[in-house]
Backbone bond lengths (Angstrom), bond angles and torsions (degrees), N, CA, C in turn:
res aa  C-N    CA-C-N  psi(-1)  N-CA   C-N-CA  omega(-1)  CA-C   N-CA-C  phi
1 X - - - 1.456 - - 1.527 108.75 -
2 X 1.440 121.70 158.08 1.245 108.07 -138.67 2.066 85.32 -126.32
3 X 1.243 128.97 143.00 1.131 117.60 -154.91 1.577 85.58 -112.69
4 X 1.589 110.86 153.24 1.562 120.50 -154.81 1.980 85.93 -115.80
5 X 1.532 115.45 124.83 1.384 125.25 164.26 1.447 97.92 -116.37
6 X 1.438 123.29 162.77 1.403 149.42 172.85 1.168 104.55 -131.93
7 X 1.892 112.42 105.33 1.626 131.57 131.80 1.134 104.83 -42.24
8 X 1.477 119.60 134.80 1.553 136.67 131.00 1.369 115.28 -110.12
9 X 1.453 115.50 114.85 1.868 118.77 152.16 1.023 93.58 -92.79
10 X 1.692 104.06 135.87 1.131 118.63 125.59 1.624 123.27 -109.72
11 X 1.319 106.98 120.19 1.363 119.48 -157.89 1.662 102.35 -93.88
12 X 1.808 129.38 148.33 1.098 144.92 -142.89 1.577 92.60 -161.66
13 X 1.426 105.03 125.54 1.907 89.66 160.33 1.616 125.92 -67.74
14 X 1.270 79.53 139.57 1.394 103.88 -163.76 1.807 120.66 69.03
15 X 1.261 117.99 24.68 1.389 118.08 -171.04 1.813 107.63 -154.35
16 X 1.442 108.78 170.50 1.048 101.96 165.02 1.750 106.99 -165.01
17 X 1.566 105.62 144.41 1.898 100.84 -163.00 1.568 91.34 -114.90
18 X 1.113 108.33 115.86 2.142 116.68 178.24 1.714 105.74 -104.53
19 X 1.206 76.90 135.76 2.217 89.00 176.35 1.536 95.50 -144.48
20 X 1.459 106.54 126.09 1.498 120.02 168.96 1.565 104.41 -100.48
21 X 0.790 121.40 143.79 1.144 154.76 -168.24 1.781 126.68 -140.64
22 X 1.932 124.94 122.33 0.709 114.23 173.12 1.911 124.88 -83.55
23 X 1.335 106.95 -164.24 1.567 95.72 160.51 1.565 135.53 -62.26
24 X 1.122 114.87 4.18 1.115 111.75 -177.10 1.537 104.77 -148.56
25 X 1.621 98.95 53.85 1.442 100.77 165.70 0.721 134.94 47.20
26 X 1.616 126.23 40.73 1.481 139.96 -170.03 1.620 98.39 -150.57
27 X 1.530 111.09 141.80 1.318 135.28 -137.99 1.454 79.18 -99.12
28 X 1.637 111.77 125.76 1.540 109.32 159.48 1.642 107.78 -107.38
29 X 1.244 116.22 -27.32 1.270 107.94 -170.67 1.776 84.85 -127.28
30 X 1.789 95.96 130.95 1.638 86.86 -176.66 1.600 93.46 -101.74
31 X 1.519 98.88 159.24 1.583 132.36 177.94 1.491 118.29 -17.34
32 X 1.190 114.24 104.84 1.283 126.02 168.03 1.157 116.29 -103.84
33 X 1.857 123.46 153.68 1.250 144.75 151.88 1.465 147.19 -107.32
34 X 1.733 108.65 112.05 1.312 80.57 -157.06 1.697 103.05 -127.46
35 X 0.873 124.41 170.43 1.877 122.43 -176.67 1.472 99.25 -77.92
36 X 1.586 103.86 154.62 1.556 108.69 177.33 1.890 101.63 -88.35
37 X 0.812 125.15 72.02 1.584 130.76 -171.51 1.774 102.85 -146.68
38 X 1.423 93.23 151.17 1.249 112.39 172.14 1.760 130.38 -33.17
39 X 1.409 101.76 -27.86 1.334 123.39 -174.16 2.038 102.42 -106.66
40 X 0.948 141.34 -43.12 1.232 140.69 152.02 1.598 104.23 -46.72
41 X 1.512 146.13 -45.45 0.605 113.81 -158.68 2.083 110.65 -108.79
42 X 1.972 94.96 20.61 1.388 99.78 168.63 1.332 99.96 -103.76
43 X 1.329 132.66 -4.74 1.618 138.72 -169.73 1.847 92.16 -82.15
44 X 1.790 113.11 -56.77 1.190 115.43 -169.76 1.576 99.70 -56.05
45 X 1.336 128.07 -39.84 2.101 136.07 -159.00 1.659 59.85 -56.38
46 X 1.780 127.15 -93.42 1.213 126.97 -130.11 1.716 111.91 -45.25
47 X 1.292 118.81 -39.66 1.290 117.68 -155.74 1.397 108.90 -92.07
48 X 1.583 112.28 -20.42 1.811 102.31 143.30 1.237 135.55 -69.61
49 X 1.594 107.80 -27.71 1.257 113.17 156.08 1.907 132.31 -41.09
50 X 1.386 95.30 -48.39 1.227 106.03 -166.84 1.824 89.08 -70.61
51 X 1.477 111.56 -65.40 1.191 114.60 -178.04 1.974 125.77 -41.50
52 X 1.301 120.42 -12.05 1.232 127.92 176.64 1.662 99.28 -96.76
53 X 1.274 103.92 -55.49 1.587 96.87 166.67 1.515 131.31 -29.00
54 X 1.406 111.68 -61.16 1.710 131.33 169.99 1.659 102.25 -68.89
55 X 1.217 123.32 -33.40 1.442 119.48 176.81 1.263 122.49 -101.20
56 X 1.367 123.94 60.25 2.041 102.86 -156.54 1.475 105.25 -76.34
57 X 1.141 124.69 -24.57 1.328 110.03 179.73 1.537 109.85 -94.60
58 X 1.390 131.23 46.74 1.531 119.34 -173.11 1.710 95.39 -109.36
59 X 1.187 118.91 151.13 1.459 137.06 159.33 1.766 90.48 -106.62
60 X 1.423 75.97 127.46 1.947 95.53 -176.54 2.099 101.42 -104.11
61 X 1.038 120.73 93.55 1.703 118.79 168.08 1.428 102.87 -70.39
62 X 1.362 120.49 106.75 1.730 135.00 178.17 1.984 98.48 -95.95
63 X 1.016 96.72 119.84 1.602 107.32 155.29 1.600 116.73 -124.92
64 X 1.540 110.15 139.67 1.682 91.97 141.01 1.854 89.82 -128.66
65 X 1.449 108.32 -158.45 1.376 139.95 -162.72 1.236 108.32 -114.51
66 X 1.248 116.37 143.00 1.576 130.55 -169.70 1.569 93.25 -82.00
67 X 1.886 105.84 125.79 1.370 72.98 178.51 2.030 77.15 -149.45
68 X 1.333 101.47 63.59 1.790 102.25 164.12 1.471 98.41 78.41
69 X 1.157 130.48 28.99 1.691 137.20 162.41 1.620 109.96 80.90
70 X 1.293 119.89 18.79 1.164 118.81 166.34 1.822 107.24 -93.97
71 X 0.889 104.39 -5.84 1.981 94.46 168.58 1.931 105.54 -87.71
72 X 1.266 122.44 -5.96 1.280 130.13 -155.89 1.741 99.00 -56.60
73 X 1.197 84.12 -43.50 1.954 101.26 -160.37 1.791 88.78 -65.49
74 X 1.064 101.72 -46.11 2.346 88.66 -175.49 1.289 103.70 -82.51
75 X 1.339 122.31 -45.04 1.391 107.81 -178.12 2.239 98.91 -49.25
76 X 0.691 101.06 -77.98 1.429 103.75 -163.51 1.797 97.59 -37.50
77 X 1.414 118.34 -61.23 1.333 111.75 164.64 1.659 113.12 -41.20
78 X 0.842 163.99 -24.45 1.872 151.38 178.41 1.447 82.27 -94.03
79 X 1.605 131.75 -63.76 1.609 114.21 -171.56 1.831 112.09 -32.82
80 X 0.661 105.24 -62.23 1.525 113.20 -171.99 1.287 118.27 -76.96
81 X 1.384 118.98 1.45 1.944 120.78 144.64 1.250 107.64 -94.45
82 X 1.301 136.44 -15.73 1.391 124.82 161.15 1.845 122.37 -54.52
83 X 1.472 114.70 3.27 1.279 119.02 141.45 1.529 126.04 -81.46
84 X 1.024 134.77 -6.78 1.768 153.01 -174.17 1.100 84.25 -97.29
85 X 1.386 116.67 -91.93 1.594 137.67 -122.80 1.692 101.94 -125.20
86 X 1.685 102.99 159.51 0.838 120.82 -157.35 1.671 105.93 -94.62
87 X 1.866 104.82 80.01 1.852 99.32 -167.63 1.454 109.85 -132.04
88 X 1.041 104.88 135.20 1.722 102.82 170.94 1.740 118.25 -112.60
89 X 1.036 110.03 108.02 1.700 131.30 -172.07 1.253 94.22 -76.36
90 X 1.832 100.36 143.18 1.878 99.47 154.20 2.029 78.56 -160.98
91 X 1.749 76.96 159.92 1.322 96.07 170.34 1.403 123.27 -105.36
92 X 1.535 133.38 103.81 1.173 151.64 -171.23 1.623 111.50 -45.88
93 X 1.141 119.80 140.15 1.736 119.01 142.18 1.564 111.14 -79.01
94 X 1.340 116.81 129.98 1.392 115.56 -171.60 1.377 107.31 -99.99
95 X 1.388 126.55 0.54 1.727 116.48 129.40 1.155 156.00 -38.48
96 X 1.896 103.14 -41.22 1.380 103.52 155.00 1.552 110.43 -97.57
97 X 0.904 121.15 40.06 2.139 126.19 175.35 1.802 69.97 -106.27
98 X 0.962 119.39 -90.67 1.308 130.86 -172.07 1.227 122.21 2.13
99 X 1.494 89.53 -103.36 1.877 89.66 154.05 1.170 122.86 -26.39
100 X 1.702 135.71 -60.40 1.296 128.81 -164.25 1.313 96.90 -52.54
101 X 1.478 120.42 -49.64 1.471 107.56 -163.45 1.252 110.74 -51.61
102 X 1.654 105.87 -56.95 1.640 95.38 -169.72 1.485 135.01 -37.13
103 X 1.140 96.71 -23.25 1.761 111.21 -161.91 1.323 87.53 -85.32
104 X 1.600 152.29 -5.16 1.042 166.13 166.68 1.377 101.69 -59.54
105 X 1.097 128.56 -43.25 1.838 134.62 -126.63 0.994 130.50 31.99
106 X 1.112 127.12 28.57 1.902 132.75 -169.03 1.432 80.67 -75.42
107 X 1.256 88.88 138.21 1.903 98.28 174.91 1.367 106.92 -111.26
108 X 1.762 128.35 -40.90 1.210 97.81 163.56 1.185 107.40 -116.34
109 X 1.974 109.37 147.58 1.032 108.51 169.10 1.502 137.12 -126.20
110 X 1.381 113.31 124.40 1.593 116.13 -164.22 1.511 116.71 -92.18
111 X 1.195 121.38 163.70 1.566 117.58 -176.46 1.757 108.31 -42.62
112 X 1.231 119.41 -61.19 1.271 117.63 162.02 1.169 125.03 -15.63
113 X 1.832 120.43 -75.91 1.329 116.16 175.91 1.224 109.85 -54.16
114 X 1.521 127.46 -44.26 1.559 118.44 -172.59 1.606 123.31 -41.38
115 X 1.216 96.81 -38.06 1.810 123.83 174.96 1.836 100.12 -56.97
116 X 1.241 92.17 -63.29 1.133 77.86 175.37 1.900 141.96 -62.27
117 X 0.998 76.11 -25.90 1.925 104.01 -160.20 1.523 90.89 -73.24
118 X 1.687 124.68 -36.89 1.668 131.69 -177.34 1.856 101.47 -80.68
119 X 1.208 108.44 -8.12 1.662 112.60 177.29 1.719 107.62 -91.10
120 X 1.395 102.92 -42.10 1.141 115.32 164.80 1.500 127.16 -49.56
121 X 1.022 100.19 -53.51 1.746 118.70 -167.52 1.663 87.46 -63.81
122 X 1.191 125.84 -64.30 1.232 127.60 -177.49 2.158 118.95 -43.93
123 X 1.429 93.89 -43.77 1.209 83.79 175.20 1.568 109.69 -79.21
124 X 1.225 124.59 -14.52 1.483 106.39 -166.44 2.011 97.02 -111.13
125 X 0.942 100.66 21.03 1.698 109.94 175.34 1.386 114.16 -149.61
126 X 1.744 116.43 53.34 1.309 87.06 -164.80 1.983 120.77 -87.18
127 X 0.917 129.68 25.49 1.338 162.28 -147.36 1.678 86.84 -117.44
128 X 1.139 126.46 -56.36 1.318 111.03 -169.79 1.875 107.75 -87.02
């Protein structure tokens, strides 16, 4: 049986903040940062790497949020490890990330939480 993790990007120009997350909303891999460059995005290959390694049976659900074509570069980067690894990408409306958060009450929120909060949204919507 195949164990279910939640990617969150939250994507930044020129940047990007990742929080894995299991089913029950608890942080397995805490918050990373990485540059939108050629080299950020062989650091990210490694650290799913490592993470499929320690997880072999995990199905990884990757989201980030539409946010004016700056998520383009990771979305297309996770598309194209979905030959490696075991990931399913989608691209969010960051209206309902939004909302979900609120209903959170996190009052402030930093790229970090955002990461998280798009891992969230996923586990508690997974239909959308």
């Amino acid at each position: 049986m195949e164990n279910k993790f939640y990617l969150g990007v939250d994507v930044s120009k020129g940047y990007a903040d990742f929080t894995i997350l299991n089913g029950n909303k608890d942080v397995v891999e805490n918050n990373f940062q990485l540059d939108d460059t050629f080299e950020g995005h062989n650091q990210f290959f490694k650290i799913l790497s490592g993470f499929f390694a320690a997880n072999a049976d995990a199905h990884l659900y990757a989201a980030v949020e539409s946010t004016g074509g700056y998520e383009n570069n990771w979305f297309n980067c996770l598309s194209k490890f979905q030959a490696q690894f075991n990931i399913s990408v989608a691209r969010l409306n960051p209206f309902g990330v939004n909302y979900n958060s609120k209903a959170t009450l996190e009052r402030i929120i930093t790229d970090k939480q955002s990461a998280k909060n798009i891992a969230g949204y996923m586990i508690s919507h997974p239909k959308k």
